[in-house]
N, CA, C and O atoms as a GROMACS GRO file, in nm:
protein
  308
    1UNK      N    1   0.365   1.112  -0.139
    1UNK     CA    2   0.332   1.078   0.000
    1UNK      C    3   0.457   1.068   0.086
    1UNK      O    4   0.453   1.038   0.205
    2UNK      N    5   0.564   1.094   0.021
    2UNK     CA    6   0.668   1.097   0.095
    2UNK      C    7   0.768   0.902   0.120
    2UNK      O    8   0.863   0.878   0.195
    3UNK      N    9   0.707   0.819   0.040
    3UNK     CA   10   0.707   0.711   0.092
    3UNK      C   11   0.848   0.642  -0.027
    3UNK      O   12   0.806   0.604  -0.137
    4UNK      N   13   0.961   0.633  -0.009
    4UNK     CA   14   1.046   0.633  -0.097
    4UNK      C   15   1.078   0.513  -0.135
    4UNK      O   16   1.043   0.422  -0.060
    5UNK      N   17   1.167   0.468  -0.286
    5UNK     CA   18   1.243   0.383  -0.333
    5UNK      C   19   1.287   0.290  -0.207
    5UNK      O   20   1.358   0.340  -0.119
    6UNK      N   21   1.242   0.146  -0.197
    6UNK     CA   22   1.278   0.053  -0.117
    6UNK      C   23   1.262   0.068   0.041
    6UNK      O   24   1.320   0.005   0.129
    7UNK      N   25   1.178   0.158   0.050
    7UNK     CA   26   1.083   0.115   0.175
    7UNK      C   27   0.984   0.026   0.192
    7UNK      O   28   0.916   0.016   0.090
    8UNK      N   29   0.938  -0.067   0.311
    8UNK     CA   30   0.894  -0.165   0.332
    8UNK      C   31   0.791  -0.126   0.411
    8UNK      O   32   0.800  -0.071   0.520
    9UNK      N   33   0.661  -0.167   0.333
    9UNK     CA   34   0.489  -0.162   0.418
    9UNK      C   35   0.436  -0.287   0.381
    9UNK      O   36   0.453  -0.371   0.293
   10UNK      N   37   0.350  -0.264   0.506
   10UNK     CA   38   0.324  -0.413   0.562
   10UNK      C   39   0.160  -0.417   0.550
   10UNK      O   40   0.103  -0.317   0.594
   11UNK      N   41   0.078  -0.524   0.495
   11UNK     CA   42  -0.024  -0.562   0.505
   11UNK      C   43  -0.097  -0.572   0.655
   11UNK      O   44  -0.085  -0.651   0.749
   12UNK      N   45  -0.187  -0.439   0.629
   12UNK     CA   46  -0.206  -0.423   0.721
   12UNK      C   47  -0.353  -0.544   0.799
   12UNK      O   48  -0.348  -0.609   0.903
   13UNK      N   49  -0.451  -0.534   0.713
   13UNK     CA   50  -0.608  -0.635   0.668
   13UNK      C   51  -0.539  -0.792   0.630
   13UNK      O   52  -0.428  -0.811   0.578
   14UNK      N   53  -0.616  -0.873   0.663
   14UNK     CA   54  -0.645  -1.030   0.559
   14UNK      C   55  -0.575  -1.108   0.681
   14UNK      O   56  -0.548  -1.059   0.790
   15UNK      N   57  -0.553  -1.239   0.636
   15UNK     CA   58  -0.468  -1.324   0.734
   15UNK      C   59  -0.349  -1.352   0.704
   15UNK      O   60  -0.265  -1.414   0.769
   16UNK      N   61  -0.341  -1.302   0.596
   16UNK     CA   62  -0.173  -1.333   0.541
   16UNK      C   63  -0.099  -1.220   0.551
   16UNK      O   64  -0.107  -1.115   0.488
   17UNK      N   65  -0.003  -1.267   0.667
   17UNK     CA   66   0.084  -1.110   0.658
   17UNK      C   67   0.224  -1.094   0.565
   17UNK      O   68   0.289  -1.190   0.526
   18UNK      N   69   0.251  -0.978   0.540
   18UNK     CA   70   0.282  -0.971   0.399
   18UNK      C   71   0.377  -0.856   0.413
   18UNK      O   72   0.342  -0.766   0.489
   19UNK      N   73   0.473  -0.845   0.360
   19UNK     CA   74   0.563  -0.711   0.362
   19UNK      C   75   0.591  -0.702   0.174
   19UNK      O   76   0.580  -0.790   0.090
   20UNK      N   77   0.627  -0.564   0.162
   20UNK     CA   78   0.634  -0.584   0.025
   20UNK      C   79   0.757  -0.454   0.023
   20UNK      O   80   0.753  -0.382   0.123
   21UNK      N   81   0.838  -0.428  -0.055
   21UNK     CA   82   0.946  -0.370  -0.076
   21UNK      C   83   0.881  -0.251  -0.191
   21UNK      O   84   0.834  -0.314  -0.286
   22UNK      N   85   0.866  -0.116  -0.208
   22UNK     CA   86   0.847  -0.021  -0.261
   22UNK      C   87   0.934   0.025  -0.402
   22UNK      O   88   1.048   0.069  -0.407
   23UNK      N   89   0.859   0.005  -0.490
   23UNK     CA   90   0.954  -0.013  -0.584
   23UNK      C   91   0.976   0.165  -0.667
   23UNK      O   92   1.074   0.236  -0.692
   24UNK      N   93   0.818   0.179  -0.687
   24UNK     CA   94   0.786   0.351  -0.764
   24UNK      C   95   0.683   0.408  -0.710
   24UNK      O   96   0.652   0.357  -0.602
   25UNK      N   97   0.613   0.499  -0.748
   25UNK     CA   98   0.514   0.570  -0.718
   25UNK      C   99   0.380   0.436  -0.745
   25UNK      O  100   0.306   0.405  -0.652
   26UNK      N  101   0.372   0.384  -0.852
   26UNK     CA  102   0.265   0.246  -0.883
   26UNK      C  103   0.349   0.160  -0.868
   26UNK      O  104   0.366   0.112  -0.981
   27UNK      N  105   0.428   0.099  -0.782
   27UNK     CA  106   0.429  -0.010  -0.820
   27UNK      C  107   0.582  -0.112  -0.699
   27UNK      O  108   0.688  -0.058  -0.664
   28UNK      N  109   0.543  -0.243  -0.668
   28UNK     CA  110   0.603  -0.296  -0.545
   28UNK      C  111   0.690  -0.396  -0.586
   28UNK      O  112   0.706  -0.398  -0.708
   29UNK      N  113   0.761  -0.495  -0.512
   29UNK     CA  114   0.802  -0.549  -0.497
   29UNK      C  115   0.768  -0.700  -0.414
   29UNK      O  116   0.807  -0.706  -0.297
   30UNK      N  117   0.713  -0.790  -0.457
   30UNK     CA  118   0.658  -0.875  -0.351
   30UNK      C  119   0.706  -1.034  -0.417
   30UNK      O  120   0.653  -1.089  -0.514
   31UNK      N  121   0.853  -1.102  -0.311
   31UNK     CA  122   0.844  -1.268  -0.362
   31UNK      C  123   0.943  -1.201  -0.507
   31UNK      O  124   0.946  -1.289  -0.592
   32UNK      N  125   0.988  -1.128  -0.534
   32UNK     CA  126   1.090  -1.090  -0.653
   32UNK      C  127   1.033  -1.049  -0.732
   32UNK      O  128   1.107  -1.028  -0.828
   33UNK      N  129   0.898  -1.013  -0.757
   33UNK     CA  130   0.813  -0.978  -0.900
   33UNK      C  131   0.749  -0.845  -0.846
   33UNK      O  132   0.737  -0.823  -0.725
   34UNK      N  133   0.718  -0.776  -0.924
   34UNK     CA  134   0.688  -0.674  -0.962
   34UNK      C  135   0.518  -0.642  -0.994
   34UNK      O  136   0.459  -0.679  -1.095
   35UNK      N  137   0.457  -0.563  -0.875
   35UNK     CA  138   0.283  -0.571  -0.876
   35UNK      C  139   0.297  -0.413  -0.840
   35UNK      O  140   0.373  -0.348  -0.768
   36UNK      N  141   0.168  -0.377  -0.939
   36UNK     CA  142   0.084  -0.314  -0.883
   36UNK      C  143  -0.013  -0.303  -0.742
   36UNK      O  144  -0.107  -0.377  -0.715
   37UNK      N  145   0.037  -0.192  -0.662
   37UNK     CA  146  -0.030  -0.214  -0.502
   37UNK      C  147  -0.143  -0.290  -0.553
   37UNK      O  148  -0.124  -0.412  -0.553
   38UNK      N  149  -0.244  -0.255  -0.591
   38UNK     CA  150  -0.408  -0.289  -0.611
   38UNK      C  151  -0.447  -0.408  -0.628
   38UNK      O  152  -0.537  -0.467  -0.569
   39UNK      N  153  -0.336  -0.468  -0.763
   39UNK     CA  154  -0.382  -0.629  -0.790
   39UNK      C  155  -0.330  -0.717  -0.678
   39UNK      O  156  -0.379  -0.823  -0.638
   40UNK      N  157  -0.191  -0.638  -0.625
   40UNK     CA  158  -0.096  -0.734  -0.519
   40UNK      C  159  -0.191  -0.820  -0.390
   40UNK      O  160  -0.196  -0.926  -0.329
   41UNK      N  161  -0.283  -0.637  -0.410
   41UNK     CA  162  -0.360  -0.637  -0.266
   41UNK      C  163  -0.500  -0.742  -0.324
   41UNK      O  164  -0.516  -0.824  -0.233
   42UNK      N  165  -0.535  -0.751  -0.361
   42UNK     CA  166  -0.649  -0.810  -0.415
   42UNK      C  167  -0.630  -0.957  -0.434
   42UNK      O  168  -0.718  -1.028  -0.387
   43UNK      N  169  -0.515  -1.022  -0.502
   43UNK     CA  170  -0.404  -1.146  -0.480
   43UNK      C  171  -0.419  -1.191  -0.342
   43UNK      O  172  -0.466  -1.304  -0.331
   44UNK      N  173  -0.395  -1.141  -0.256
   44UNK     CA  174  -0.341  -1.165  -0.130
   44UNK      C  175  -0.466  -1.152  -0.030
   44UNK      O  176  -0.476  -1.212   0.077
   45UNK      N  177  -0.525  -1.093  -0.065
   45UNK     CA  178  -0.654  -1.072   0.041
   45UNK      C  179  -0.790  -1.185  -0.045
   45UNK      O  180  -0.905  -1.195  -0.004
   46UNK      N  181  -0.732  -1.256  -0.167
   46UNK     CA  182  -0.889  -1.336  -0.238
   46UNK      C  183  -1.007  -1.259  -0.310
   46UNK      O  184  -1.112  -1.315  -0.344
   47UNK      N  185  -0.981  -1.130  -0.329
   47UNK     CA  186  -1.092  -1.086  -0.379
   47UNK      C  187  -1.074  -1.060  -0.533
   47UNK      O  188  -0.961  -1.036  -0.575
   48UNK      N  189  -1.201  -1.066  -0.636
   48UNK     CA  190  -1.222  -0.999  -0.749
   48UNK      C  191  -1.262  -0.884  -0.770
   48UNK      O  192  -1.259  -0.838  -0.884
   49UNK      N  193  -1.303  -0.822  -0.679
   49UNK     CA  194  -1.339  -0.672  -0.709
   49UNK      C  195  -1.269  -0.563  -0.670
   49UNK      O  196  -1.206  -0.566  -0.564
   50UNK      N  197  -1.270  -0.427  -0.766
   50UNK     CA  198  -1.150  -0.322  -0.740
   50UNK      C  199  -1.194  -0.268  -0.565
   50UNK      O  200  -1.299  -0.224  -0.518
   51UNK      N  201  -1.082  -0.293  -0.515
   51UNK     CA  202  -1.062  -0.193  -0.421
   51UNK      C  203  -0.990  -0.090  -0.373
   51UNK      O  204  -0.900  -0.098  -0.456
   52UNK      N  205  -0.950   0.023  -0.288
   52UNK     CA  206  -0.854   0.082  -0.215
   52UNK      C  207  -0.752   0.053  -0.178
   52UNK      O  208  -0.740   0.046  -0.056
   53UNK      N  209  -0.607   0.014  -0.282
   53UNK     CA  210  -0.543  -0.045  -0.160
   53UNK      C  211  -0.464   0.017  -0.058
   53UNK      O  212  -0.397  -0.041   0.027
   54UNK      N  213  -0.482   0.170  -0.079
   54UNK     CA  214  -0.426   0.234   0.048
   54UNK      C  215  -0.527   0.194   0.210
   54UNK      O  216  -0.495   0.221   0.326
   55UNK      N  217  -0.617   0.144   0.174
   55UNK     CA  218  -0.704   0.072   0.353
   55UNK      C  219  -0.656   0.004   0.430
   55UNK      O  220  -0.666   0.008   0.553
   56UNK      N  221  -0.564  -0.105   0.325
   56UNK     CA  222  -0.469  -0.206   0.355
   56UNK      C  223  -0.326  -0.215   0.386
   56UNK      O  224  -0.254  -0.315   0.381
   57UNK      N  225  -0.306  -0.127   0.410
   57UNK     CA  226  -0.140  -0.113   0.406
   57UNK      C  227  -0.132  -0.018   0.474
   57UNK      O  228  -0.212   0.075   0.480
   58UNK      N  229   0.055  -0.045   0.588
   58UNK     CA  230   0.072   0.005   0.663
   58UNK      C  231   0.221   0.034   0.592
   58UNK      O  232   0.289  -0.039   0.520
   59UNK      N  233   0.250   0.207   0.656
   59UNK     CA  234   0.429   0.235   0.691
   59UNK      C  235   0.438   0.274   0.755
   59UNK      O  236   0.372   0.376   0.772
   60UNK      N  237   0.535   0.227   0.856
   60UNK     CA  238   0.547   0.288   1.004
   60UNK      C  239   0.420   0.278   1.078
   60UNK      O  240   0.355   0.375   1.118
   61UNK      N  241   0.393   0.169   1.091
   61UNK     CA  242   0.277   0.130   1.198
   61UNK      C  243   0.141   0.312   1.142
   61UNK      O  244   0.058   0.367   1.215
   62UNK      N  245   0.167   0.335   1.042
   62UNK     CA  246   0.041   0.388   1.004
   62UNK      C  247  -0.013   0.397   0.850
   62UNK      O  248   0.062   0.421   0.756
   63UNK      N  249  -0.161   0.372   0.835
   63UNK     CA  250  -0.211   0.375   0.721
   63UNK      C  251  -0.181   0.402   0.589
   63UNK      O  252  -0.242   0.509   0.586
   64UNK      N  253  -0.144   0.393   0.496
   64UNK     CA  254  -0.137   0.479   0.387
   64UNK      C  255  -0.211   0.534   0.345
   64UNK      O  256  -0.173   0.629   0.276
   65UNK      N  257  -0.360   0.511   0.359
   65UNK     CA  258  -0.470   0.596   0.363
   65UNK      C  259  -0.456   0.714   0.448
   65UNK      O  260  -0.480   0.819   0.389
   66UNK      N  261  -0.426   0.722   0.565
   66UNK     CA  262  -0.384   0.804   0.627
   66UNK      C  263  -0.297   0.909   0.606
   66UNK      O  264  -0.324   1.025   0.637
   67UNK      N  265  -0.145   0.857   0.532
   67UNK     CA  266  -0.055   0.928   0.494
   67UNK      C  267  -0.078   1.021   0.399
   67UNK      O  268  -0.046   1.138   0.380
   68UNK      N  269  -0.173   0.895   0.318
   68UNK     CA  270  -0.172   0.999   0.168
   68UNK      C  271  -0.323   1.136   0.206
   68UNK      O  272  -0.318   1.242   0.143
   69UNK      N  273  -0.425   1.117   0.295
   69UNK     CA  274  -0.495   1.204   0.306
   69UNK      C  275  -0.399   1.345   0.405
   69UNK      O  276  -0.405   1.465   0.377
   70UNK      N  277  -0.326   1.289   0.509
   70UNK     CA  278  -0.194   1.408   0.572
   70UNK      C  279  -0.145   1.519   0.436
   70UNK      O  280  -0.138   1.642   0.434
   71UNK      N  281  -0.122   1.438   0.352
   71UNK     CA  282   0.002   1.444   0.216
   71UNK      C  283  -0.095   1.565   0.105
   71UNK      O  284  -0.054   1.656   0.034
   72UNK      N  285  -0.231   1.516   0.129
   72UNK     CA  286  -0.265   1.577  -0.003
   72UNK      C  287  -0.435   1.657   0.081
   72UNK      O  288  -0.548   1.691   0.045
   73UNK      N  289  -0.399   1.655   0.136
   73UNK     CA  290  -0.507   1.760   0.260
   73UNK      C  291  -0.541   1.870   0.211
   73UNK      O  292  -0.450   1.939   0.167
   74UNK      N  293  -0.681   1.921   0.203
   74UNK     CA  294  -0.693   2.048   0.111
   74UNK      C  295  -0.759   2.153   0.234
   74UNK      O  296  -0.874   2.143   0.276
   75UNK      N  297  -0.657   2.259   0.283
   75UNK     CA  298  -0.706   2.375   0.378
   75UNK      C  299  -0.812   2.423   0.374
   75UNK      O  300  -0.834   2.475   0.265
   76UNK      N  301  -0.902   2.431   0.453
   76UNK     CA  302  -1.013   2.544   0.434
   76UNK      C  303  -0.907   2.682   0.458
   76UNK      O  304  -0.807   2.712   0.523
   77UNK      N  305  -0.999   2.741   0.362
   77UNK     CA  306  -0.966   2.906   0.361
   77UNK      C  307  -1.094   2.976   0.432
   77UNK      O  308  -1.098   3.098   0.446
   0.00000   0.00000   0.00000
């Protein structure tokens, strides 16, 4: 998605706002420990059930849902 080593996205949903430091392709930086986007997001927003956590998260004031559908977009022919 283009989104590199120690870039910072921001919770975008919930009431707790939240920045988290980009650690790999799976996996962040949040408070010095080391999460998986999904559980981080799920932690932080109160929920038990799997969700999306690209819905929730922002880089550069846009979606990662967004980015990653830009990123991996399939052309009609």
């Amino acid at each position: 998605m283009g989104i590199i080593k120690g870039s910072i996205i921001t919770l975008a949903k919930g009431n707790n706002p939240a920045e988290v430091v980009v650690e790999s392709e799976n996996k962040v930086i949040y408070n010095g420990s080391e999460y998986a986007l999904n559980s981080l997001t799920k932690e932080l927003l109160g929920i038990d059930y799997n969700i999306l956590p690209l819905e929730y998260w922002k880089f550069n004031d846009k979606l990662l849902q967004d980015i990653y559908n830009e990123t991996y977009s399939v052309e009609e022919f």
